[in-house]
C-alpha positions in Angstrom: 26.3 -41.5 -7.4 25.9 -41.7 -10.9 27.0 -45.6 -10.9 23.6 -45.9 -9.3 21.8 -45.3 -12.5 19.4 -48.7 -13.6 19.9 -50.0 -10.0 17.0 -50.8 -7.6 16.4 -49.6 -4.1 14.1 -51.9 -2.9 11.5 -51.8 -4.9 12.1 -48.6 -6.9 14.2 -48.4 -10.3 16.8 -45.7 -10.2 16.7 -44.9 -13.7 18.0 -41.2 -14.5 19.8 -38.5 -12.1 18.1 -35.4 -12.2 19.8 -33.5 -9.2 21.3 -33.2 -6.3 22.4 -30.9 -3.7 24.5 -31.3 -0.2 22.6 -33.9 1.5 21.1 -36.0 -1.1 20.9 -37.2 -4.8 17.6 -36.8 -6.6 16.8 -39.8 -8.8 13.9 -40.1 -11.3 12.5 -43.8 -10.6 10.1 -46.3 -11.2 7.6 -47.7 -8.7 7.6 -51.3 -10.2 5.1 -52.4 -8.2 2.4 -49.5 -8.9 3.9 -48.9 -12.1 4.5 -45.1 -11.6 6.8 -42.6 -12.5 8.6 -41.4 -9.1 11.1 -38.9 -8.1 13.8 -40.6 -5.4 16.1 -38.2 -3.2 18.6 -40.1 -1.7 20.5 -39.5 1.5 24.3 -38.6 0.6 26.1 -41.9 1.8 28.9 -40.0 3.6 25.6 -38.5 5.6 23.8 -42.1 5.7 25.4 -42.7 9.0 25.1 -39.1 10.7 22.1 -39.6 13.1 21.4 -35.7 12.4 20.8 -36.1 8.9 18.8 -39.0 9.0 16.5 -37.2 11.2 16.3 -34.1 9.1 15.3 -36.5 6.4 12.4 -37.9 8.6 11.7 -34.9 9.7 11.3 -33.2 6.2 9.1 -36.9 5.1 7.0 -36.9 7.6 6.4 -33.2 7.5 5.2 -33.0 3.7 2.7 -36.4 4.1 1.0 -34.5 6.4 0.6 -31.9 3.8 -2.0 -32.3 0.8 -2.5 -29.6 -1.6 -2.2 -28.8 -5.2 1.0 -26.8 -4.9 2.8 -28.9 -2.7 4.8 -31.5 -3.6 3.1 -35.0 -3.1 5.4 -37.3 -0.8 4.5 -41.2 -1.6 7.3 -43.2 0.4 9.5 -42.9 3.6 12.3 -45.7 3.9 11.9 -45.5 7.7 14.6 -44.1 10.5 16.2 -47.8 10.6 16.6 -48.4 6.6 20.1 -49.1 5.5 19.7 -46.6 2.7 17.7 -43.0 4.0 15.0 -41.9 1.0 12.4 -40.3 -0.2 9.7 -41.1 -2.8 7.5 -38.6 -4.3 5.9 -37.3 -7.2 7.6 -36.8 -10.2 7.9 -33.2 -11.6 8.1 -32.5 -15.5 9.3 -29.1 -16.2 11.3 -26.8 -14.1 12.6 -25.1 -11.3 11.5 -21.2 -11.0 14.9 -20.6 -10.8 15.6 -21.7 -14.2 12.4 -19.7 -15.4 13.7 -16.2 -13.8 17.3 -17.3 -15.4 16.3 -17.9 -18.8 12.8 -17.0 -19.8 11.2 -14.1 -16.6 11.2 -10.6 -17.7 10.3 -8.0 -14.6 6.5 -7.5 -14.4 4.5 -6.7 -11.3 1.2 -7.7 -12.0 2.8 -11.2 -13.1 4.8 -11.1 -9.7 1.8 -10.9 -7.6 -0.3 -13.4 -9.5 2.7 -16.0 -9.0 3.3 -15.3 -5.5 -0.7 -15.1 -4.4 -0.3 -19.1 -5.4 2.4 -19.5 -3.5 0.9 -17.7 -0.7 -2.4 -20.0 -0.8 0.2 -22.8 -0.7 1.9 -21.5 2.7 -2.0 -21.2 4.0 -2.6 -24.9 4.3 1.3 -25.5 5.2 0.9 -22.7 8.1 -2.5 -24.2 9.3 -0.6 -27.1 9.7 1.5 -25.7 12.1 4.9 -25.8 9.6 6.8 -23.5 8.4 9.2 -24.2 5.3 12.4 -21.9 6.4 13.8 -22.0 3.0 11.5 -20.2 0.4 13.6 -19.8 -2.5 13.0 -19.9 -6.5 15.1 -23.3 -6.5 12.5 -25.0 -4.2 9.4 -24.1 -6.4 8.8 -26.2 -9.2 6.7 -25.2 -12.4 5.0 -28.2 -13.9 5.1 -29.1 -17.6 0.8 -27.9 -17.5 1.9 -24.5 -15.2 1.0 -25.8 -12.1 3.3 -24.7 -9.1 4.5 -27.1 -6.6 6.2 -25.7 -3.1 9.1 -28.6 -2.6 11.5 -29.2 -0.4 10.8 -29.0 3.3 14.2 -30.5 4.1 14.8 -27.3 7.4 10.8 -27.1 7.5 9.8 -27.5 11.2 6.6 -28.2 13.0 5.9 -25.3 15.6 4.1 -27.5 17.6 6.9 -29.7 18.3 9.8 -27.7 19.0 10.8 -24.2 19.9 12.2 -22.3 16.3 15.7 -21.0 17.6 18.9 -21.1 15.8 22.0 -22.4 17.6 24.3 -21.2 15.5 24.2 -23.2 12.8 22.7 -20.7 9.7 20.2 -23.4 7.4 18.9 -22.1 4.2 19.7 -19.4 1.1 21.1 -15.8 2.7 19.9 -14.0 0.1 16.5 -15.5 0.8 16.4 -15.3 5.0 14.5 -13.7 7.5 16.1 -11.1 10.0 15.4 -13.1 12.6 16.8 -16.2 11.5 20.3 -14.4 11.3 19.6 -13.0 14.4 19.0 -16.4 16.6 15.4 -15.1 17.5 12.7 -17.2 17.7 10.6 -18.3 14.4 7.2 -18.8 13.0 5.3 -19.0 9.8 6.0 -14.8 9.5 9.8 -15.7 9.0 8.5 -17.2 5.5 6.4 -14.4 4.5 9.7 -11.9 4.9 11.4 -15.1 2.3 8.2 -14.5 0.0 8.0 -10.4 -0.1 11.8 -10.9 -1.4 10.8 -13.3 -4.3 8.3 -10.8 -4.4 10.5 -8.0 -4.8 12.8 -9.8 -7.2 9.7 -11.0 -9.7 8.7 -7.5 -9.6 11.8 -5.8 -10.8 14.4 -8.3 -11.4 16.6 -7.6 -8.6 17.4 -9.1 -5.2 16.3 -6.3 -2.5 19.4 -7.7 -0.6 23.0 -7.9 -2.1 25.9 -7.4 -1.3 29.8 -8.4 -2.5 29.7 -11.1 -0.2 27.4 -13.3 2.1 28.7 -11.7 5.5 27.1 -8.3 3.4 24.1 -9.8 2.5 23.4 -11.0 5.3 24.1 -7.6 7.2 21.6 -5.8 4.9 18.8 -8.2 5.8 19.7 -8.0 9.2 19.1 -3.6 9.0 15.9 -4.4 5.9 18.1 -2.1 4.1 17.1 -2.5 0.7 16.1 0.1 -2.5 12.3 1.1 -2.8 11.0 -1.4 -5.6 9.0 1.2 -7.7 13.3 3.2 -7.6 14.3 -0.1 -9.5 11.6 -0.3 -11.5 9.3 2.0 -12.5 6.5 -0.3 -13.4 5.9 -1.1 -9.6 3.0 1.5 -8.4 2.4 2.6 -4.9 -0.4 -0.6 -4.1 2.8 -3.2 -5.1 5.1 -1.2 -3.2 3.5 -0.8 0.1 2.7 -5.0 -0.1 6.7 -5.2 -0.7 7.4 -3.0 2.4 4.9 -4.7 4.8 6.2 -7.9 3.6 9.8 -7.1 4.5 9.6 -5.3 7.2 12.4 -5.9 9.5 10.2 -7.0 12.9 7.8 -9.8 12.3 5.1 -7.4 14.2 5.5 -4.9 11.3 5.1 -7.9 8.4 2.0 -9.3 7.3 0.3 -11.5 10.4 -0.5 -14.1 8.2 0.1 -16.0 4.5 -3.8 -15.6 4.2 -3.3 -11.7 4.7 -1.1 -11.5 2.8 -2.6 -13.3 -0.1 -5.6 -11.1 0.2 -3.9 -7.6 -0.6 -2.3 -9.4 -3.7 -5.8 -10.7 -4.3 -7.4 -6.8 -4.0 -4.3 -5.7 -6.3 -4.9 -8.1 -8.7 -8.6 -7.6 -9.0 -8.3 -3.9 -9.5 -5.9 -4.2 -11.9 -8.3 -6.1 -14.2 -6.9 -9.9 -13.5 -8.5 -12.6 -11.1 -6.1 -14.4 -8.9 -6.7 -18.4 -9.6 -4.5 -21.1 -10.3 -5.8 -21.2 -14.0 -4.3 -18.2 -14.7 -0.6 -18.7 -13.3 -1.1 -21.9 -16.0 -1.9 -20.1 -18.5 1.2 -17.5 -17.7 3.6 -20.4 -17.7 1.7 -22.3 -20.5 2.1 -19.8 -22.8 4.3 -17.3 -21.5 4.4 -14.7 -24.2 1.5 -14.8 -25.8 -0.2 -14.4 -22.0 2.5 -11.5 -21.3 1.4 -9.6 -24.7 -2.4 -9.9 -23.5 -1.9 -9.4 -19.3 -0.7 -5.4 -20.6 -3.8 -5.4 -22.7 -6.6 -6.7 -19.6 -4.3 -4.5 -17.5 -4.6 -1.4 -19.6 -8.2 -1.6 -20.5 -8.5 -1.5 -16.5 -6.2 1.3 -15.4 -8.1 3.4 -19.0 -11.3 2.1 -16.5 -10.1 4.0 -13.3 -8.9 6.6 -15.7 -11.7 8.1 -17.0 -13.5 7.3 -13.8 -11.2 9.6 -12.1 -11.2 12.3 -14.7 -15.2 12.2 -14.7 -14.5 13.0 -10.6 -12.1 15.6 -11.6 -9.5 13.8 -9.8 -7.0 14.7 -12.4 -4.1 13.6 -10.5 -4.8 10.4 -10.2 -6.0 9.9 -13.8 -2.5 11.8 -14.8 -0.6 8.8 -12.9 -2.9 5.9 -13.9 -2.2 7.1 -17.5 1.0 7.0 -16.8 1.1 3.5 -15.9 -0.7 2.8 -18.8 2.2 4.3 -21.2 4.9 2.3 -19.1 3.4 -0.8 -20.0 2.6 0.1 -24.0 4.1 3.4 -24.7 2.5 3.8 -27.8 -1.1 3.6 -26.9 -2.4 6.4 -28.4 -5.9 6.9 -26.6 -3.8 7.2 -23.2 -1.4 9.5 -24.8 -4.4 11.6 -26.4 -6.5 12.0 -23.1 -2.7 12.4 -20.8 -2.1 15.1 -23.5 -6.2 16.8 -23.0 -5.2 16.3 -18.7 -1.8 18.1 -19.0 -2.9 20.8 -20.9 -6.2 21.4 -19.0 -4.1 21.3 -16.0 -1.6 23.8 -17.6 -4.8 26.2 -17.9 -6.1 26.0 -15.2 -2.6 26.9 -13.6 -2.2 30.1 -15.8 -5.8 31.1 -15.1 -5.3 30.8 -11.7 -2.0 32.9 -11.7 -3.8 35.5 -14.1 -6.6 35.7 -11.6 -4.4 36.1 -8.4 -2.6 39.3 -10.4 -6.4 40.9 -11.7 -7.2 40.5 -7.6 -4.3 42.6 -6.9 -5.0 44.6 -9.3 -8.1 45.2 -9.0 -7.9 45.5 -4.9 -4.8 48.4 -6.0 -7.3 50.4 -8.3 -10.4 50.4 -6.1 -8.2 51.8 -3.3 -7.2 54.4 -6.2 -10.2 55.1 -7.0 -11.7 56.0 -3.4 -8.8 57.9 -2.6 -10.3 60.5 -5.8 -14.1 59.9 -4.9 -13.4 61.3 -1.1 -13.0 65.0 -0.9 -9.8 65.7 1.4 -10.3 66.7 5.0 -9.9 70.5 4.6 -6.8 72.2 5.9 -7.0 74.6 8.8 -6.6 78.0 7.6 -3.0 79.5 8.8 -2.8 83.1 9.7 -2.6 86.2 8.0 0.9 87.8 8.5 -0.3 91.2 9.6 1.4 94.6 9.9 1.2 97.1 12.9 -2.7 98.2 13.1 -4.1 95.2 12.0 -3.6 95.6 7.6 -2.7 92.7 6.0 0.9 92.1 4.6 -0.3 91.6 1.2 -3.0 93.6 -0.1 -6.7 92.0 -1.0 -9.1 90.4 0.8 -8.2 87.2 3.1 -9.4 84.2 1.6 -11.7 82.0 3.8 -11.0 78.1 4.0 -13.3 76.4 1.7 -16.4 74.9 2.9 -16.3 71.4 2.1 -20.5 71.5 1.8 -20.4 75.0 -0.4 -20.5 75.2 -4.0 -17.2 75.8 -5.3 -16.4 79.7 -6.3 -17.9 81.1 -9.8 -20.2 77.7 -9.6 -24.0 77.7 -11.1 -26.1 78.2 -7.9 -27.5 74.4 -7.3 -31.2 74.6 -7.9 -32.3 72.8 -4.4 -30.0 75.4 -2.7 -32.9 77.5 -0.7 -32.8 79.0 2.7 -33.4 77.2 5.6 -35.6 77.6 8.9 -33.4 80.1 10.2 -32.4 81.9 7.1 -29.0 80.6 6.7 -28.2 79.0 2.9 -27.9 75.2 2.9 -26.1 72.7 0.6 -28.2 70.1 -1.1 -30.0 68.2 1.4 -30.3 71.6 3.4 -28.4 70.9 6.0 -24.5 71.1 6.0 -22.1 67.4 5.2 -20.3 66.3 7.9 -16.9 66.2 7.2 -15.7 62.7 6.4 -12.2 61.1 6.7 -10.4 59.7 3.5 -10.6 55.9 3.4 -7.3 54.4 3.4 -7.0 51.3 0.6 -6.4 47.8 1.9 -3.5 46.4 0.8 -3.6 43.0 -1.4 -3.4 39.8 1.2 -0.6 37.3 -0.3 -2.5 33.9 0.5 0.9 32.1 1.3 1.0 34.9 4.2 -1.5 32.7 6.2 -0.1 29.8 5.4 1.9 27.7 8.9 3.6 24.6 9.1 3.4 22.3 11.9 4.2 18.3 12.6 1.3 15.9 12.8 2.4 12.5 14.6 0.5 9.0 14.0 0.0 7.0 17.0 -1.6 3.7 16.7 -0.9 2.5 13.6 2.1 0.5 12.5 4.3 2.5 10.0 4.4 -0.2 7.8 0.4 0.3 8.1 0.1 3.7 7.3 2.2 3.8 4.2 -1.4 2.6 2.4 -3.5 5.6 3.9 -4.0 9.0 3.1 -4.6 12.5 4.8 -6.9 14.0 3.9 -7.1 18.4 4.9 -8.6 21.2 3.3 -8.1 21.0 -0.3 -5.0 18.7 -0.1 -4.9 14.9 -0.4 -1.5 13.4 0.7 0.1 9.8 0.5 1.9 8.9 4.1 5.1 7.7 4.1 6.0 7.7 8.3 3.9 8.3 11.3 5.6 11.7 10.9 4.4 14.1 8.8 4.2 17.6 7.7 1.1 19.7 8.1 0.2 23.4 5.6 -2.4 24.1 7.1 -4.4 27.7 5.4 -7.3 28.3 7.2 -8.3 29.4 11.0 -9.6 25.8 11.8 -9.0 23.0 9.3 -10.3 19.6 9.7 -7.4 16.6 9.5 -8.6 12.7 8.1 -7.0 9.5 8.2 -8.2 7.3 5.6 -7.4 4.0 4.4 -7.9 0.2 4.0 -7.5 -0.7 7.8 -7.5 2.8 10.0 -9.4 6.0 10.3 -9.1 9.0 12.2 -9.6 13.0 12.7 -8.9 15.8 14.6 -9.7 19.6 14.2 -6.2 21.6 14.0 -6.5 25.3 14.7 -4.0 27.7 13.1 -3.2 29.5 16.3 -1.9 25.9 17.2 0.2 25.1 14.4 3.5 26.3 14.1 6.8 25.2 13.0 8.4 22.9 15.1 5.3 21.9 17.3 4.2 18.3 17.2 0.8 17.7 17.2 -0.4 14.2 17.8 -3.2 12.1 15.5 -5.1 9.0 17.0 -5.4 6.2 15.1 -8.5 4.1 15.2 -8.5 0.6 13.1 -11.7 -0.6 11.4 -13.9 -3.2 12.4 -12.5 -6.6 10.9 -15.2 -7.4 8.4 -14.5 -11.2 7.5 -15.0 -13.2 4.0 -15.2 -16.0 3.5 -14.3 -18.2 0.3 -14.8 -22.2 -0.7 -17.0 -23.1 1.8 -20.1 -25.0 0.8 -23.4 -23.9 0.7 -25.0 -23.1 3.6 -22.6 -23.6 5.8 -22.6 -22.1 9.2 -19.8 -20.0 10.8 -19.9 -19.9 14.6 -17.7 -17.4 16.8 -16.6 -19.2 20.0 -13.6 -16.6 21.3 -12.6 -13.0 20.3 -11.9 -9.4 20.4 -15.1 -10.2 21.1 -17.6 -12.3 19.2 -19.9 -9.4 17.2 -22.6 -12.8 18.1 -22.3 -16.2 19.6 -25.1 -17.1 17.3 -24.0 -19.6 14.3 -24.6 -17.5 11.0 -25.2 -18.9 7.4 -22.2 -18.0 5.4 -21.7 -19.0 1.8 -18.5 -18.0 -0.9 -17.8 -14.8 -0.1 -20.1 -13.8 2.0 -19.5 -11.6 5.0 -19.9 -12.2 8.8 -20.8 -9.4 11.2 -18.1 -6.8 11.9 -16.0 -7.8 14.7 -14.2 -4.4 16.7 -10.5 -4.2 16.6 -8.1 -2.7 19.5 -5.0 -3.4 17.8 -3.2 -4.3 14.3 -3.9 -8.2 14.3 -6.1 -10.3 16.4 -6.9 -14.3 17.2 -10.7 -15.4 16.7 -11.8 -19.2 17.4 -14.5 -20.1 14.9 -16.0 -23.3 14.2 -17.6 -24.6 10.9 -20.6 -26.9 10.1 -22.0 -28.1 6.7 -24.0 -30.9 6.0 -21.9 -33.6 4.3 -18.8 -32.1 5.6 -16.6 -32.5 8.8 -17.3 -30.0 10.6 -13.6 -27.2 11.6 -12.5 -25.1 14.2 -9.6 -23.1 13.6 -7.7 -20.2 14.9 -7.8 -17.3 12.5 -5.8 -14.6 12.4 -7.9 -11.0 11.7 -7.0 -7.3 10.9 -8.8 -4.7 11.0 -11.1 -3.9 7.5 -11.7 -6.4 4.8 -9.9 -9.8 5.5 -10.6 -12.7 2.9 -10.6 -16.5 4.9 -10.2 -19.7 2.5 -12.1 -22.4 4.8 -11.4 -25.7 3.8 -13.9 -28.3 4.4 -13.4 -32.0 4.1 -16.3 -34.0 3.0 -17.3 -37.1 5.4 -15.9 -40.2 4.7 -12.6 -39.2 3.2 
């Protein structure tokens, strides 16, 4: 194909190769009638006369005109189905693919991961609202723009939901180290096959590895069919428990499991990159690839200064933990700042004293519960001893000469003993003790032995229903003094107390139950209800006083239209389940007005509305 270089195809100048792949040749070109620089991709000629791949070709140019964002390619041309020659004319791309970027310049950084795919993501939105979904998200079909600007390419398997049912028929298209479970499977598709393709670029930006190898496609392609892959934070240690639970959600082997939506999706990498100090625009994926390492050098200084933030916040809440770990993070990413060392060191060895007073305290308890036992057993006088007999001799005579000796009276003075002054006779004559009349005699009090707090400690299974596993991995129970991180709807319960109280808390569910010792034991499985959050919505890029109407729902909180504006909210709308559908229509002078279809979940979810002004 290379003998085509400086020919013309119809009115377009062939003037350089710059690729090509199995179906077609990719040409840079000139449009000698607009006088524009154009990228050509021409049909194999071997495939020219398959009617199959002529119609992929349409498919894929027809597809992408119908498509007009910043990260998407731009088609300009189609030859049409009965051209002698099958092409393609669109823009013209300076710079590179992001597979040559992870090749020659990427170095594994989470932060930088999310920021790259949350573009991506925004990308898929306006692809997915147009009902298409790309089927072969890969690094090679993403290209990065001599400014930084990231164009989705290649829709060449793309298809249009609304046209045709997404099976396979045994024919695998695409990269295997890059599909979905389902399309190795033959089950049906949708746009949540290509958010399963994005968590593994994901992944792979985030520690440098593929989540799914193997020694061989037929491998590969096993391990994607099982989603058996490492834990991203085991491959690298940079990736914290927010990235990691995106990654698993994202990857999750059902599409039920995955994020609903790009748009979800996007907004957790939106949250994470906000709290980790960085705001999630297209200017700053520029500046990443417009400078890479100067940006790299300064992204660990923004990211720092905000986990030292949290930090201190959490050590001024005494959550110590938590400010031990973000710390932590801190030193992975510059291991010789010295402020995070300094208060890690102050942490470790509070935390270290704390420990040793407590374990000093717990032996002074026992201790001290040991000597106040000792020390009633010597205030209490003993119960006296009945007096035993006097072995006697025929007539009565003692055995051994002297007096018998009475048993002592526990309320008399003890022989030889100074008379006590208040001693006096009583009423009747008789001689009293102190108080006049005689002490009862009292039993010795028997110490209580020291109570080893582990002994009241039981162990019992708390089950999750309700909530997705993939779900619950971002929530947290919370139970007397303990704060734990779940990791499956399974989980084991310590429970200390006669009646302990048992929260679910996190981004998207909630729930309690009161858990009685006498009902926890080892081996018993006690269950926990699950209860998601009211979707609270929020809305971004809308104009000024636009107005948000809710037609159909889980339900409407109010068929009233509401004012919304950029980033405001709507009211709360109740959730039954993990994802729902809501009909809403949008009004705004100036603008045409939208409905759309929007997928919800329950807590915050963030909605880019994109409103076209009249006319255009």
């Amino acid at each position: 194909m290379s003998t085509r270089v400086g020919t013309r195809l119809d009115k377009y100048e062939l003037q350089h190769e710059v690729g090509h792949g199995g179906m077609a040749v990719v040409f840079r070109g000139l449009d000698t009638v607009l006088d524009r620089e154009v990228a050509i991709k021409v049909l194999h000629p071997h495939l020219a006369d398959r009617e199959e791949s002529r119609l992929r070709l349409r498919r894929e140019a027809l597809t992408v005109a119908k498509l007009r964002h910043e990260n998407i390619l731009e088609i300009y041309d189609y030859s049409g189905p009965d051209a002698t020659e099958s092409y393609i004319v669109t823009e013209f791309i300076h710079g590179m693919t992001l597979r040559q970027w992870l090749d020659t310049r990427w170095r594994p950084h989470p932060v930088l991961a999310a920021l790259i795919i949350h573009r991506l993501c925004v990308a898929l939105t306006h692809a997915h609202r147009s009902d298409v979904v790309h089927r072969d998200l890969k690094p090679e079909n993403v290209m990065i723009r001599e400014d930084g600007c990231l164009k989705l390419m290649d829709f060449g398997i793309a298809q249009i939901i609304d046209h045709q049912k997404l099976t396979m028929t045994g024919q695998l298209l695409g990269s295997p180290a890059y599909m979905a479970p389902e399309l190795i499977n033959g089950r049906p598709l949708d746009a949540r096959t290509d958010l399963f393709s994005v968590g593994i670029m994901l992944y792979q930006l985030a520690t440098g590895m593929l989540p799914f190898s193997g020694r061989n496609p037929h491998e590969v392609l096993s391990r994607i069919a099982d989603a058996d892959y490492p834990p991203a934070a085991s491959v690298c240690s940079l990736v914290d428990d927010e990235l990691e639970a995106i990654i698993a959600k994202a990857l999750a082997r059902e599409p039920d499991q995955r994020y609903q939506t790009s748009e979800a999706l996007a907004a957790d990498l939106e949250a994470y990159l906000e709290a980790a100090g960085i705001p999630a625009t297209g200017a700053e994926v520029m500046a990443y690839f417009g400078d890479h390492e100067r940006f790299a050098r300064e992204i660990n200084g923004r990211v720092c200064a905000a986990l030292m933030n949290k930090a201190e916040a959490a050590i001024q809440e005494r959550h110590s933990a938590r400010a031990i770990r973000l710390l932590g993070r801190v030193l992975e990413l510059v291991p010789d700042d010295r402020r995070a060392r300094a208060l890690l060191s102050r942490l470790r060895d509070r935390e270290r004293r704390i420990h040793q007073l407590v374990l000093a305290g717990a032996v002074l308890a026992g201790i001290g519960v040991v000597a106040a036992g000792a020390l009633l057993l010597l205030a209490i006088p003993p119960e006296p001893l009945p007096a035993e007999p006097t072995p006697t001799i025929p007539g009565g005579k003692p055995l051994i000469g002297g007096p018998v000796v009475p048993p002592l009276d526990p309320g008399a003075n003890p022989p030889n003993a100074p008379p006590n002054p208040t001693d006096g006779p009583t009423e009747d004559g008789s001689s009293s003790g102190t108080s006049g009349k005689k002490l009862p005699t009292t039993r010795p009090i028997r110490p209580l032995a020291a109570k080893d707090p582990k002994s009241r400690e039981t162990t019992c299974t708390l089950a999750l229903s309700g909530i997705p596993a993939t779900t619950a991995r971002s929530h947290l129970l919370k139970y007397g003094a303990r704060v734990e991180k779940l990791t499956a709807l399974e989980h084991q319960l310590v429970i200390d107390s006669d009646e302990t109280s048992v929260n679910l808390t996190g981004p998207r569910y909630f729930g309690n139950r009161i858990i009685r010792r006498s009902e926890c034991h080892p081996g018993v499985r006690l269950e926990l209800v699950a209860r998601p959050r009211n979707a609270v919505l929020t809305f971004r890029g809308v104009p000024p006083q636009t107005t948000a109407t809710c037609i159909s729902g889980p339900p409407c909180p109010t068929a009233e239209p509401k004012i919304i504006s950029d980033r405001s909210a709507f009211p709360e709308i109740p959730m039954t389940s993990d994802q729902a559908f809501i009909e809403m229509s949008f009004k705004s002078a100036g603008y045409e007005p939208r409905t759309d279809r929007l997928s919800i979940q329950p807590g915050n979810n963030t909605l880019t509305i994109d409103l076209k002004p009249r006319g255009e």
